[in-house]
PyMOL Python script that loads the backbone (N, CA, C, O; Angstrom):
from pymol import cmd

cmd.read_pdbstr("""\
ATOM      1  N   UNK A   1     157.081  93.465  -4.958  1.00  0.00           N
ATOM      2  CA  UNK A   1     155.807  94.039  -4.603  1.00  0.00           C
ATOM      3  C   UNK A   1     156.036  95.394  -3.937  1.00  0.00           C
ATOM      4  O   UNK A   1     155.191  96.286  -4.020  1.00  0.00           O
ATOM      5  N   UNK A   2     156.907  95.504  -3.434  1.00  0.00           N
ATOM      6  CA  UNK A   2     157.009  96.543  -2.537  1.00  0.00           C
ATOM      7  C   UNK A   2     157.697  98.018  -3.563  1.00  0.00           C
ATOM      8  O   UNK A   2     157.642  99.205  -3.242  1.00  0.00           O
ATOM      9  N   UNK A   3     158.123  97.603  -4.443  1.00  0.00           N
ATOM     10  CA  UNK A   3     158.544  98.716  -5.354  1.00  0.00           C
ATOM     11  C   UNK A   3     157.435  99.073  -6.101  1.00  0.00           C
ATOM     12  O   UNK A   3     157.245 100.233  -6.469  1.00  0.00           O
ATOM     13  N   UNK A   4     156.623  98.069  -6.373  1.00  0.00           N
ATOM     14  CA  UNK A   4     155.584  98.379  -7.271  1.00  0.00           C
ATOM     15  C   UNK A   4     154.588  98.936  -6.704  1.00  0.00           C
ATOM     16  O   UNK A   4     154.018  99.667  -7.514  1.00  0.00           O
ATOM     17  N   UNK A   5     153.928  98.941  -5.331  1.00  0.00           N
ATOM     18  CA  UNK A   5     153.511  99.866  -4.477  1.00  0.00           C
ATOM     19  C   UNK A   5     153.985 101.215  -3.948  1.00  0.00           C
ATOM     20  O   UNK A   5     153.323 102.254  -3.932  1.00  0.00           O
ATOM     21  N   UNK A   6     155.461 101.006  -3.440  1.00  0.00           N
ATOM     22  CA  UNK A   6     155.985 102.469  -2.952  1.00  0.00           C
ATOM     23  C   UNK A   6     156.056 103.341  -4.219  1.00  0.00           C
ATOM     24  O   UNK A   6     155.613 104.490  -4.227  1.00  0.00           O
ATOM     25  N   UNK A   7     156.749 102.635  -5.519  1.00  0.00           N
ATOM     26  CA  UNK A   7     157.165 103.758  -6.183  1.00  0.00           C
ATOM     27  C   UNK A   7     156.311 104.714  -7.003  1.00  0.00           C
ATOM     28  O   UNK A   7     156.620 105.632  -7.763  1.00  0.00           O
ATOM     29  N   UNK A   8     155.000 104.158  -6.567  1.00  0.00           N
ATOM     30  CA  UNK A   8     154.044 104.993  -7.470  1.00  0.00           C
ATOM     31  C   UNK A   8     152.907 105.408  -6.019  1.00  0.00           C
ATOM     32  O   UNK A   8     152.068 106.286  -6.225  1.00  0.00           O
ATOM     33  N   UNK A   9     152.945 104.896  -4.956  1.00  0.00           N
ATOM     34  CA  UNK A   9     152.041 105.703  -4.070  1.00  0.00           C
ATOM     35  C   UNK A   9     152.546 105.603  -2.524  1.00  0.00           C
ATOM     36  O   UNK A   9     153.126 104.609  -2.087  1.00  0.00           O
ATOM     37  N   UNK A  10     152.316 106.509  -1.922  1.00  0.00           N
ATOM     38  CA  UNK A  10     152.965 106.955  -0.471  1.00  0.00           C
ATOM     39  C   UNK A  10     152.585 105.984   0.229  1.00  0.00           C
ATOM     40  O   UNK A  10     153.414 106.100   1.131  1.00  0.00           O
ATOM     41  N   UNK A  11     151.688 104.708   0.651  1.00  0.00           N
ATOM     42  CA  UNK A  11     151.592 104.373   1.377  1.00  0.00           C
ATOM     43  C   UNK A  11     150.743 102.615   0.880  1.00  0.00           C
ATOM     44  O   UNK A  11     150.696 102.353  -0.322  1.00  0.00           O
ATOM     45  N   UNK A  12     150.357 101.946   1.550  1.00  0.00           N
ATOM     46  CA  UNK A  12     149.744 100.922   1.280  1.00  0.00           C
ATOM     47  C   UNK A  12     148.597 101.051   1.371  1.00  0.00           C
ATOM     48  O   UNK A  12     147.969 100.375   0.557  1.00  0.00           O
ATOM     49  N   UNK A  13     147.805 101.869   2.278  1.00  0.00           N
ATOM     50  CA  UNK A  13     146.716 102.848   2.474  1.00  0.00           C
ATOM     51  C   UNK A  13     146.220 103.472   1.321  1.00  0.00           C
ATOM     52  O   UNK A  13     145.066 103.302   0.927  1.00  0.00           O
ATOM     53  N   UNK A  14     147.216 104.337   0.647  1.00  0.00           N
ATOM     54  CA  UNK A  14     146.937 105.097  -0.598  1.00  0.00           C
ATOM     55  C   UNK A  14     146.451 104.619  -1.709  1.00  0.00           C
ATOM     56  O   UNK A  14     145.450 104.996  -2.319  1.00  0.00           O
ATOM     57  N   UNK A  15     147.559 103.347  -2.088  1.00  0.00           N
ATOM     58  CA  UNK A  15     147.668 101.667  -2.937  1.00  0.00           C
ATOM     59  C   UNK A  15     146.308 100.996  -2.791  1.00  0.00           C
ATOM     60  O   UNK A  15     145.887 100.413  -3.790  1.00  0.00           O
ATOM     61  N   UNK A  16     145.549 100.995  -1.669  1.00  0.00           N
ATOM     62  CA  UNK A  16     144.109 100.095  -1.415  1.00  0.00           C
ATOM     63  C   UNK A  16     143.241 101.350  -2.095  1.00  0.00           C
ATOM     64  O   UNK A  16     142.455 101.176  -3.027  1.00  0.00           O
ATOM     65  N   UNK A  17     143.465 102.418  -1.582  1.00  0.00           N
ATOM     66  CA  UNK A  17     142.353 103.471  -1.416  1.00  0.00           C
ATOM     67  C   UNK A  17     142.016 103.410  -3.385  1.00  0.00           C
ATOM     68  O   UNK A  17     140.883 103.242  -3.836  1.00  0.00           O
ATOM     69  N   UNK A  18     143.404 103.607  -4.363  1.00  0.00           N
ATOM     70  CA  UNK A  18     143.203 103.876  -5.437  1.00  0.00           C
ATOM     71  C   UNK A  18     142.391 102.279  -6.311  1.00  0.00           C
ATOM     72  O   UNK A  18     141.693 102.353  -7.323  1.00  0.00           O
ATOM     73  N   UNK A  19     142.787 100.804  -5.478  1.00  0.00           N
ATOM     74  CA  UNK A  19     142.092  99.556  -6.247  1.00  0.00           C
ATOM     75  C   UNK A  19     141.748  99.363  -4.775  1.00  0.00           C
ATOM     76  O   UNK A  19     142.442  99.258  -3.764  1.00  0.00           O
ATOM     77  N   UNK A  20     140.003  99.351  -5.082  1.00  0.00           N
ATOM     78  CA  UNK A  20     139.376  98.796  -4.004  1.00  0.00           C
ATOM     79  C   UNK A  20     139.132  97.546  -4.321  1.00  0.00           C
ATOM     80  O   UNK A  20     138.351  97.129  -3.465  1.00  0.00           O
ATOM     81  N   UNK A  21     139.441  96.468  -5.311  1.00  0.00           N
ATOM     82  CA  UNK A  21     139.587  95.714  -5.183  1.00  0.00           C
ATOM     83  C   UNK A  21     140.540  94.580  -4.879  1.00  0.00           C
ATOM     84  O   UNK A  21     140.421  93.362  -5.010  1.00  0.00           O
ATOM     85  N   UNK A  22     141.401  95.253  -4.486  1.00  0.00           N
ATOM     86  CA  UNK A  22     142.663  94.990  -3.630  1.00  0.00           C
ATOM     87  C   UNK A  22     142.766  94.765  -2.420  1.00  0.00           C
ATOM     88  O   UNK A  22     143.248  93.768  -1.883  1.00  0.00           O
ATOM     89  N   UNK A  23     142.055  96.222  -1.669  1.00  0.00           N
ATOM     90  CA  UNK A  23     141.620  97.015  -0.354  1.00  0.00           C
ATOM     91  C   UNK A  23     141.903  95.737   1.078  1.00  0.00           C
ATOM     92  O   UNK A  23     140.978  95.383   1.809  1.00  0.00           O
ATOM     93  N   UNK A  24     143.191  95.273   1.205  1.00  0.00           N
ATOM     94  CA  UNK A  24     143.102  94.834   2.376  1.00  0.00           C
ATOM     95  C   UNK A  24     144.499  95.193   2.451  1.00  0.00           C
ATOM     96  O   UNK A  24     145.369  94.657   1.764  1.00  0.00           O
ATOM     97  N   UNK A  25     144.773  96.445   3.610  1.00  0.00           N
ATOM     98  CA  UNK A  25     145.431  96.679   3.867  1.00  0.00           C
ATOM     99  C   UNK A  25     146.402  96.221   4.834  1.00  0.00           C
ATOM    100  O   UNK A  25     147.623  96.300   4.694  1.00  0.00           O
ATOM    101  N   UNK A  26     145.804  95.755   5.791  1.00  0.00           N
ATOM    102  CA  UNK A  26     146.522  94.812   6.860  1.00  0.00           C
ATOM    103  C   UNK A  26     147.145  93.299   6.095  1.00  0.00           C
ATOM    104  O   UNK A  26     148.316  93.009   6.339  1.00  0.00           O
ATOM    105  N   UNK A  27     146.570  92.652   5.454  1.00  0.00           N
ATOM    106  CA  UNK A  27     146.801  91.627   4.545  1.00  0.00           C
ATOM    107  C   UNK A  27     148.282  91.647   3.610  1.00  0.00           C
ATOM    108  O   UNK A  27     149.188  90.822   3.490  1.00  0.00           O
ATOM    109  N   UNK A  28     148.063  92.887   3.078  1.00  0.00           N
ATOM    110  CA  UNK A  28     149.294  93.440   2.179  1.00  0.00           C
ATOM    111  C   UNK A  28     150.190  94.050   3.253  1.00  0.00           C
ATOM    112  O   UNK A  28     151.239  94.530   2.825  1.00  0.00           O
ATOM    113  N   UNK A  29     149.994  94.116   4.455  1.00  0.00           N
ATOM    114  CA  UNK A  29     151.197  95.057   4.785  1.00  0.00           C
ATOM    115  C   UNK A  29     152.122  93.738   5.731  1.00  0.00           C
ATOM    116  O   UNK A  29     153.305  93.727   6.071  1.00  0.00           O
ATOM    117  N   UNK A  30     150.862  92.555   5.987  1.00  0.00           N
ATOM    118  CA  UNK A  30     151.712  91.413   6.800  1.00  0.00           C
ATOM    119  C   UNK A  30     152.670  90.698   5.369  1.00  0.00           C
ATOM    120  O   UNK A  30     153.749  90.106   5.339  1.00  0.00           O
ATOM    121  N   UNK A  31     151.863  91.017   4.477  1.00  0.00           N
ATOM    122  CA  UNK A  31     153.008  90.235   3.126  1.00  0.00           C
ATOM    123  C   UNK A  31     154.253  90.566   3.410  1.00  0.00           C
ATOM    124  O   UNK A  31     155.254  89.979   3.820  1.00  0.00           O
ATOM    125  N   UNK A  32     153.807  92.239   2.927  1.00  0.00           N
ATOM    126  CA  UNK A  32     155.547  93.192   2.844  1.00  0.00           C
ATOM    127  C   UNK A  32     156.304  92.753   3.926  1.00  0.00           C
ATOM    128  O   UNK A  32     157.369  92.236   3.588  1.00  0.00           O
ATOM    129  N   UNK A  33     156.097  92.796   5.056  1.00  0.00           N
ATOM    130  CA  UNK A  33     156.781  92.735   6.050  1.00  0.00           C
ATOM    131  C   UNK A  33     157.205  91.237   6.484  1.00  0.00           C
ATOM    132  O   UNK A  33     157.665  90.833   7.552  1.00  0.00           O
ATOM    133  N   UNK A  34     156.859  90.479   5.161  1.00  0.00           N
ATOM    134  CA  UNK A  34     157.487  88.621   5.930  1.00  0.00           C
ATOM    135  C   UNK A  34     156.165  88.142   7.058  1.00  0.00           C
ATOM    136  O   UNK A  34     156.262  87.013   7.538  1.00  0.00           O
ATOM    137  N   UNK A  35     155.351  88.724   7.328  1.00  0.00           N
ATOM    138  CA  UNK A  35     154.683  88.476   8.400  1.00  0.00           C
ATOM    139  C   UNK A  35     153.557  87.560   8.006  1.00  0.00           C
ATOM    140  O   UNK A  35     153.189  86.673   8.775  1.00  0.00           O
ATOM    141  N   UNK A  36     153.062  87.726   6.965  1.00  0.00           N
ATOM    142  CA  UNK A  36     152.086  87.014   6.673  1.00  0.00           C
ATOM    143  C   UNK A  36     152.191  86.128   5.669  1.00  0.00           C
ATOM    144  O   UNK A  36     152.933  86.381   4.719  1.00  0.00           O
ATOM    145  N   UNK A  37     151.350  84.773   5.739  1.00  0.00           N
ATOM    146  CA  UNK A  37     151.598  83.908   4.905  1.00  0.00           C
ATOM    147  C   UNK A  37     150.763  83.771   3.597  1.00  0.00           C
ATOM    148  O   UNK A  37     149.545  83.725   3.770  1.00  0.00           O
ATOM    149  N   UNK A  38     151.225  83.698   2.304  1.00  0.00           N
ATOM    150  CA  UNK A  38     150.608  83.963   0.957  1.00  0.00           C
ATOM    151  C   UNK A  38     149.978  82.497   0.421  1.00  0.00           C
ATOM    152  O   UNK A  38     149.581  82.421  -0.741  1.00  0.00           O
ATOM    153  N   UNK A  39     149.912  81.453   1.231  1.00  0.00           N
ATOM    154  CA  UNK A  39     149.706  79.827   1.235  1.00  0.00           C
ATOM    155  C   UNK A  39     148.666  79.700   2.065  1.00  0.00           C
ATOM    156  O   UNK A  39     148.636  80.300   3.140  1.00  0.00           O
ATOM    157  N   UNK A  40     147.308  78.578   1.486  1.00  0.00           N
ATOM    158  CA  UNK A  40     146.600  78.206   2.917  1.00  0.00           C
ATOM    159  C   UNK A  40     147.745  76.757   3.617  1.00  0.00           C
ATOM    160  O   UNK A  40     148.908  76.521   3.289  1.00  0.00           O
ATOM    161  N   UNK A  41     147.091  76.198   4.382  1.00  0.00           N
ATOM    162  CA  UNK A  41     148.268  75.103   4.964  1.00  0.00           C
ATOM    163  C   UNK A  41     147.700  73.790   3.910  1.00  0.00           C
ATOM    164  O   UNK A  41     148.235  72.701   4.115  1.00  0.00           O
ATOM    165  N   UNK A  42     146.847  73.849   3.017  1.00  0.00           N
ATOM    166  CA  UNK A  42     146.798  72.884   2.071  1.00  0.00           C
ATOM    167  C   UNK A  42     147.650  73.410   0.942  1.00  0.00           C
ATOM    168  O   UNK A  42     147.639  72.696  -0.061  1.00  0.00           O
ATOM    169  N   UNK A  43     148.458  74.610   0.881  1.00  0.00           N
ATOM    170  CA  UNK A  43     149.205  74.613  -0.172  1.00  0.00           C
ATOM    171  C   UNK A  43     148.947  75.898  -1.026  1.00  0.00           C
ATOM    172  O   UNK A  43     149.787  76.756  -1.295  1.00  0.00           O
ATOM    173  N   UNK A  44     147.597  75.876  -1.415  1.00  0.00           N
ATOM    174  CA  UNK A  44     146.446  76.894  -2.253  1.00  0.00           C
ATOM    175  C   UNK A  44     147.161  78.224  -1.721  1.00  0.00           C
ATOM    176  O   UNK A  44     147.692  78.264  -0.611  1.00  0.00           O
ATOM    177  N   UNK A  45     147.134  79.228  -2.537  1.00  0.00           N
ATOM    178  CA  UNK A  45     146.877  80.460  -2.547  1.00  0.00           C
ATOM    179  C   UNK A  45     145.981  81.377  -1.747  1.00  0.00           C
ATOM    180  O   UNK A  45     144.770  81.259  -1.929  1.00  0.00           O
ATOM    181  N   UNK A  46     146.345  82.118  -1.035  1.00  0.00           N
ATOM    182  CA  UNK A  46     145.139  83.035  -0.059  1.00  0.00           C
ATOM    183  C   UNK A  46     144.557  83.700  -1.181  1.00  0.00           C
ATOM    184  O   UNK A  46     145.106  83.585  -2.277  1.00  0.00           O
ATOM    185  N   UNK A  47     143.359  84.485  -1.034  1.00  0.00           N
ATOM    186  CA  UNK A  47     142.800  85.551  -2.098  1.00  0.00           C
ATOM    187  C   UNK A  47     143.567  86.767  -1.835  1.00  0.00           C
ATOM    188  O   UNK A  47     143.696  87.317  -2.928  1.00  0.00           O
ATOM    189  N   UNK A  48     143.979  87.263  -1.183  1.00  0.00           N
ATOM    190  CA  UNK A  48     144.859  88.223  -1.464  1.00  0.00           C
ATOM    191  C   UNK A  48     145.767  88.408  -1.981  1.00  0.00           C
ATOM    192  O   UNK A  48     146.171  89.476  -2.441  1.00  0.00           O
ATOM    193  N   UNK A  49     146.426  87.020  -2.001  1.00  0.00           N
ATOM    194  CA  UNK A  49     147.866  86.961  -2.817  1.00  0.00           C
ATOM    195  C   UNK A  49     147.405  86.679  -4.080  1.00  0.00           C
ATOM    196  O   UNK A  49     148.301  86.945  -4.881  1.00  0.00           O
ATOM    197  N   UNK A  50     145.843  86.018  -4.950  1.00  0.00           N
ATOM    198  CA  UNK A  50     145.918  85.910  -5.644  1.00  0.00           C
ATOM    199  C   UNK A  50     145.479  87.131  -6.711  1.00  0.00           C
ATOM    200  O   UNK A  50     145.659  87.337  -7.911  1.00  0.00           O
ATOM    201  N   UNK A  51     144.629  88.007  -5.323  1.00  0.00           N
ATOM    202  CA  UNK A  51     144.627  88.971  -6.376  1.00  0.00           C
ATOM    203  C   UNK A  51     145.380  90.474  -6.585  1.00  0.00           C
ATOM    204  O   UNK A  51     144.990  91.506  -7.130  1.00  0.00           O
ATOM    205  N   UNK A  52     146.853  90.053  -5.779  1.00  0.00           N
ATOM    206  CA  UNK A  52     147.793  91.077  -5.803  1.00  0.00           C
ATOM    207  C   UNK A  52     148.534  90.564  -7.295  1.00  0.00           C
ATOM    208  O   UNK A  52     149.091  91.417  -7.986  1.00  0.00           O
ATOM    209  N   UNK A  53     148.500  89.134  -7.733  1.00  0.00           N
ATOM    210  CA  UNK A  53     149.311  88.781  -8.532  1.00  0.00           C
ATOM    211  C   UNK A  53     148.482  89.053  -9.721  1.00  0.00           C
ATOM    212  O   UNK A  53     149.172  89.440 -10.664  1.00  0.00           O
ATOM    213  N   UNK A  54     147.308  88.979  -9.960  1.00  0.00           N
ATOM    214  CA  UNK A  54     146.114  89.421 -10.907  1.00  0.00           C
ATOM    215  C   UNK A  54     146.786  90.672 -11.430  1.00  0.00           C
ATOM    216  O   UNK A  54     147.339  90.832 -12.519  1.00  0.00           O
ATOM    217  N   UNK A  55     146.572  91.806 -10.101  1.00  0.00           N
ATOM    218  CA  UNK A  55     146.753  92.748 -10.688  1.00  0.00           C
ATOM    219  C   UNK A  55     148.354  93.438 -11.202  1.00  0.00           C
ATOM    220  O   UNK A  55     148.457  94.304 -12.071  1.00  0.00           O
ATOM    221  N   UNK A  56     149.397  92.891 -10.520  1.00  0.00           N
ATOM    222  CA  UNK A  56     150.568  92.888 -11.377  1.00  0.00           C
ATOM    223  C   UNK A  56     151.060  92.051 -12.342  1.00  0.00           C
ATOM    224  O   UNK A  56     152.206  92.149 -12.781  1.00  0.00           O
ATOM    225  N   UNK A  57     150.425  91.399 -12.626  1.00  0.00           N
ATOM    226  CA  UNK A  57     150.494  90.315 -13.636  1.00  0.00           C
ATOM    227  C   UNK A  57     151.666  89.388 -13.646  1.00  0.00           C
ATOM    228  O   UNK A  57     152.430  89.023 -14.541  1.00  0.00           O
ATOM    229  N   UNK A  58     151.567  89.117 -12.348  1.00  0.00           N
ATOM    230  CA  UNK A  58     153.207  88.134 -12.259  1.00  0.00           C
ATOM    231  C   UNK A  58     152.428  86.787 -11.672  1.00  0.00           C
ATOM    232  O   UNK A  58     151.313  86.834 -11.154  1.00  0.00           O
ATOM    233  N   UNK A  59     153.131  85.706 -11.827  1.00  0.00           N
ATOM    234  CA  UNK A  59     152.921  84.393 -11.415  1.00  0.00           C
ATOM    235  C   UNK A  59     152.954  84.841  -9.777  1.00  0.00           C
ATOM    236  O   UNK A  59     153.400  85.853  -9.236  1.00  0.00           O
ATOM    237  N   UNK A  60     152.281  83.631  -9.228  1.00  0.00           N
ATOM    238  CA  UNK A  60     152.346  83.317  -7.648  1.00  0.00           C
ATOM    239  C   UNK A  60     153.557  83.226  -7.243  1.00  0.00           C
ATOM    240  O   UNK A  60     154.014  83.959  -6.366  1.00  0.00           O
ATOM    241  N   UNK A  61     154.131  82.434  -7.759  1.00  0.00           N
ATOM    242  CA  UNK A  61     155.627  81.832  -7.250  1.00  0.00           C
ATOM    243  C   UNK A  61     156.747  83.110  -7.526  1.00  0.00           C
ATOM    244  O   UNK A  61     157.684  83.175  -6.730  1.00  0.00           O
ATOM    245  N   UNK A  62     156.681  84.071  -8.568  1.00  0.00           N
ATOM    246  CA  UNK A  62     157.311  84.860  -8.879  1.00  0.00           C
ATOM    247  C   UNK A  62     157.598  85.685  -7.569  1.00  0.00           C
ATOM    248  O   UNK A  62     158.625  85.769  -6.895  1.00  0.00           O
ATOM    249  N   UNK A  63     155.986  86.440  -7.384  1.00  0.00           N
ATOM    250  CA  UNK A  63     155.733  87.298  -6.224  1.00  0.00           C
ATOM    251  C   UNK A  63     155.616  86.944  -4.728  1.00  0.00           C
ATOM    252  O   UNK A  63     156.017  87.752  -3.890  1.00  0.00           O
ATOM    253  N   UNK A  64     155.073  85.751  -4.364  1.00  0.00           N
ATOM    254  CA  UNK A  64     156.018  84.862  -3.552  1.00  0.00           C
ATOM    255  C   UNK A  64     156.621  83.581  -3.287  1.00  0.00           C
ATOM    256  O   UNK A  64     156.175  82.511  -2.875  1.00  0.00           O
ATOM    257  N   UNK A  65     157.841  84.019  -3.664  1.00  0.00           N
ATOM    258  CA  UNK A  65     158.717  82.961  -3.570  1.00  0.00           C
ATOM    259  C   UNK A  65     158.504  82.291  -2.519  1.00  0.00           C
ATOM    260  O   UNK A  65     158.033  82.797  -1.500  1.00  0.00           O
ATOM    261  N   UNK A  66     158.917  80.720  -2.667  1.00  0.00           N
ATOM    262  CA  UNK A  66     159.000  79.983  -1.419  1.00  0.00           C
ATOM    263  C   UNK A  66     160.252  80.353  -0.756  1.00  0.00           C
ATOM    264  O   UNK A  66     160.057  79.751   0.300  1.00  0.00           O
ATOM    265  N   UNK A  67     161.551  80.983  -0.590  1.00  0.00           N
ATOM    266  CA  UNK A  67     162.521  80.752  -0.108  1.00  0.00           C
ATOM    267  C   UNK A  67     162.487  82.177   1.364  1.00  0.00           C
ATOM    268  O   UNK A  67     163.167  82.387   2.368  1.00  0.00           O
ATOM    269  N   UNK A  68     161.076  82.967   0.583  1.00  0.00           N
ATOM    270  CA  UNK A  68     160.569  84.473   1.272  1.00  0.00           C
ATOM    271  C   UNK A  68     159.527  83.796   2.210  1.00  0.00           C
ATOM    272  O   UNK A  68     159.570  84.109   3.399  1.00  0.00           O
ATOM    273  N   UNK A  69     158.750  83.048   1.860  1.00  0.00           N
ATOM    274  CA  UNK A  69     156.904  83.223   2.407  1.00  0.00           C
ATOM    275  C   UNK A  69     156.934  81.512   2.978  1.00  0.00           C
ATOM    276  O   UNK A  69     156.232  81.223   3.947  1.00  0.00           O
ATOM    277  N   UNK A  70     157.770  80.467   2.319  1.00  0.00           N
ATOM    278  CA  UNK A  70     157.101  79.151   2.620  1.00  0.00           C
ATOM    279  C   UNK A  70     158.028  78.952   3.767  1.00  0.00           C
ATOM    280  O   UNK A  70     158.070  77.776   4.131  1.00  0.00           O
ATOM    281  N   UNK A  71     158.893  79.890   4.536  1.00  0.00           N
ATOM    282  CA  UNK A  71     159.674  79.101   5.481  1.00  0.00           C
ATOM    283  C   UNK A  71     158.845  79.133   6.941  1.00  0.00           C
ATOM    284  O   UNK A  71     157.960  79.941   7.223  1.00  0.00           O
ATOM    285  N   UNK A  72     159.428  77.883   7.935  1.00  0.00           N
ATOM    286  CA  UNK A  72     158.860  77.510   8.793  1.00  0.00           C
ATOM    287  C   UNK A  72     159.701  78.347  10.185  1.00  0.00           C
ATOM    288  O   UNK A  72     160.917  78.162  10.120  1.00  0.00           O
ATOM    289  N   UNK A  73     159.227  79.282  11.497  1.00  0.00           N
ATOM    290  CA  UNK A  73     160.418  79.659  11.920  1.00  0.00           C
ATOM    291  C   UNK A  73     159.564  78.471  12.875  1.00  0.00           C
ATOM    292  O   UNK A  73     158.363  78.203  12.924  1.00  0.00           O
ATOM    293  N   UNK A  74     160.887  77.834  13.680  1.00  0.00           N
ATOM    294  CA  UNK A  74     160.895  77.039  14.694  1.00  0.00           C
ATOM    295  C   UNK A  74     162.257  77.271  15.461  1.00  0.00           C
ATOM    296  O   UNK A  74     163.356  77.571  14.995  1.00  0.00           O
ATOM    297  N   UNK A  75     161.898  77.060  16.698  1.00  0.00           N
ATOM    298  CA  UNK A  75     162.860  77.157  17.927  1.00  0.00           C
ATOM    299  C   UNK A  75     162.407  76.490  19.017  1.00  0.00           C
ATOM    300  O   UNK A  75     161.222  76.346  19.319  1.00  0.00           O
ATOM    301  N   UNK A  76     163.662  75.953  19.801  1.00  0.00           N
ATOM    302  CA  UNK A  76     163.822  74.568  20.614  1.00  0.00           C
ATOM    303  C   UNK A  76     164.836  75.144  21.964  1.00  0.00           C
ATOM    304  O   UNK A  76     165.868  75.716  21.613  1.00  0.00           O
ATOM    305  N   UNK A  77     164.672  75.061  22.944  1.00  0.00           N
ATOM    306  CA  UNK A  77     165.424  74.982  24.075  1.00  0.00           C
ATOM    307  C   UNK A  77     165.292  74.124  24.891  1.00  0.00           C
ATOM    308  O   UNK A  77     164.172  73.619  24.962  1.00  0.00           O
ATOM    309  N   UNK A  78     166.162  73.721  25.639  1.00  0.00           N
ATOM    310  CA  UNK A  78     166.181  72.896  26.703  1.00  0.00           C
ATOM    311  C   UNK A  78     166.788  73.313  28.073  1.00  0.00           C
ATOM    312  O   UNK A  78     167.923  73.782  28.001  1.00  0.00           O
ATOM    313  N   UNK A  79     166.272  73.230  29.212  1.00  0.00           N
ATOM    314  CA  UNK A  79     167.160  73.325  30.044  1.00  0.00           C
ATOM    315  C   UNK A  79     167.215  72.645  30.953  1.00  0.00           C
ATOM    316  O   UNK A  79     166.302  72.189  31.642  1.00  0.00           O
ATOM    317  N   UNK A  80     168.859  72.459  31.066  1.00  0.00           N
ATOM    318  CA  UNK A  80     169.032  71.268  32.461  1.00  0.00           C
ATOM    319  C   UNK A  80     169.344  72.051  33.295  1.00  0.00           C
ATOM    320  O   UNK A  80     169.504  73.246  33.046  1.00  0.00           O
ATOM    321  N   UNK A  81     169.543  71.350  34.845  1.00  0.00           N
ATOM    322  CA  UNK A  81     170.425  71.556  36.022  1.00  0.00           C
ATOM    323  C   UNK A  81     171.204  71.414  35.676  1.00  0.00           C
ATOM    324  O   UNK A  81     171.319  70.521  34.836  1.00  0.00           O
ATOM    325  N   UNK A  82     172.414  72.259  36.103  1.00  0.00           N
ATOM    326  CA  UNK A  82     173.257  71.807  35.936  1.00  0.00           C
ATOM    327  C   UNK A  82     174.047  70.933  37.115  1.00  0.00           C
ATOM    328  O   UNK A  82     175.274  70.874  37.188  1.00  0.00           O
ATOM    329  N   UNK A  83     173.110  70.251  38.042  1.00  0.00           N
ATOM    330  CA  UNK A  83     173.783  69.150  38.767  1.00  0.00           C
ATOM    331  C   UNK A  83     173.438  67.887  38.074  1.00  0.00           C
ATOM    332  O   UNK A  83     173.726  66.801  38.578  1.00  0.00           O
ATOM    333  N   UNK A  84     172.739  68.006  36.764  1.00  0.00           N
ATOM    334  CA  UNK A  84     171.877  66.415  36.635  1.00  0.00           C
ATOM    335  C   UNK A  84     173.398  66.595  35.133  1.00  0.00           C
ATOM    336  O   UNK A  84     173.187  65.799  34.217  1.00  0.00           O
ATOM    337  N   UNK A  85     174.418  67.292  34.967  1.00  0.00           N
ATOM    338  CA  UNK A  85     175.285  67.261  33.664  1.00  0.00           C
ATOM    339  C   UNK A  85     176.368  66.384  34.329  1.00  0.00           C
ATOM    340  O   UNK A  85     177.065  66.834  35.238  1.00  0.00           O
ATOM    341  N   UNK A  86     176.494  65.155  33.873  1.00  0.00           N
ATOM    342  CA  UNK A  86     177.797  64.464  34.202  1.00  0.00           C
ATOM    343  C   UNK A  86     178.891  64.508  33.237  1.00  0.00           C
ATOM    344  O   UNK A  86     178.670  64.734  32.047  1.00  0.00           O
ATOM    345  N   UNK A  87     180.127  64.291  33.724  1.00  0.00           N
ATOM    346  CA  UNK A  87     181.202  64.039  32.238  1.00  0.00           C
ATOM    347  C   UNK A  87     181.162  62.692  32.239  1.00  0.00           C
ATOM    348  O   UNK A  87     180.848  62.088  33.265  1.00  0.00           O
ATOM    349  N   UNK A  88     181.443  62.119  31.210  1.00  0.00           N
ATOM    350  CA  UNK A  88     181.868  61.100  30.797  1.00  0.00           C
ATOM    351  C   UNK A  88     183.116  60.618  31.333  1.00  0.00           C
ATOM    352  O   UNK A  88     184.060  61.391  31.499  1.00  0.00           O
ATOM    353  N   UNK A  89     183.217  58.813  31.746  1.00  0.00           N
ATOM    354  CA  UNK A  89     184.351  58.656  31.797  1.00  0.00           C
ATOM    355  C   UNK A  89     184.505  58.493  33.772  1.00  0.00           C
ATOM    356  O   UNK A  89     185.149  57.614  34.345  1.00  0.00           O
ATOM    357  N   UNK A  90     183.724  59.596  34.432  1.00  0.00           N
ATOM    358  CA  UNK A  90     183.821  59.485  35.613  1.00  0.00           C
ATOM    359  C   UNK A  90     182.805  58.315  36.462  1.00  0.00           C
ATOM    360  O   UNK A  90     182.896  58.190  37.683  1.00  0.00           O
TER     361      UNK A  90
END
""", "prot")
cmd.dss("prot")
cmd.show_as("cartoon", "prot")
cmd.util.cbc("prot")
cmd.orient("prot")
């Protein structure tokens, strides 16, 4: 997506301005950037992604891949005292 936008117009701005039926610029720019998700949480397709794929004529899955758009970030910490850490054995 991102070649097929840059290499023919300066900006994503430019890209909406020329298909206003495209015209969500914030939408397309959380794509490019990994930021935004191209899935509702039932699975389905957002309308933006479906009609970025309309207009390049590529499958959903093509333009986003699950291995790009379907991942989950999660992160976990814990913290102890470290007077409550025993060794083993003692």
């Amino acid at each position: 997506m991102w070649h097929c936008i840059f290499d023919n117009y300066d900006s994503v701005g430019a890209f909406c301005k020329a298909h206003p039926e495209i015209a969500d610029q914030s939408g397309i720019g959380l794509l490019l950037n990994l930021k935004g998700k191209a899935r509702n949480q039932d699975g389905s397709y957002k309308p933006i992604a479906l009609r970025l794929c309309s207009f390049f004529r590529v499958l959903e899955e093509d333009l986003f891949p699950d291995q790009l758009y379907g991942f989950k970030e999660t992160a976990a910490s814990l913290e102890i005292p470290f007077s409550q850490i025993t060794h083993r054995g003692e």
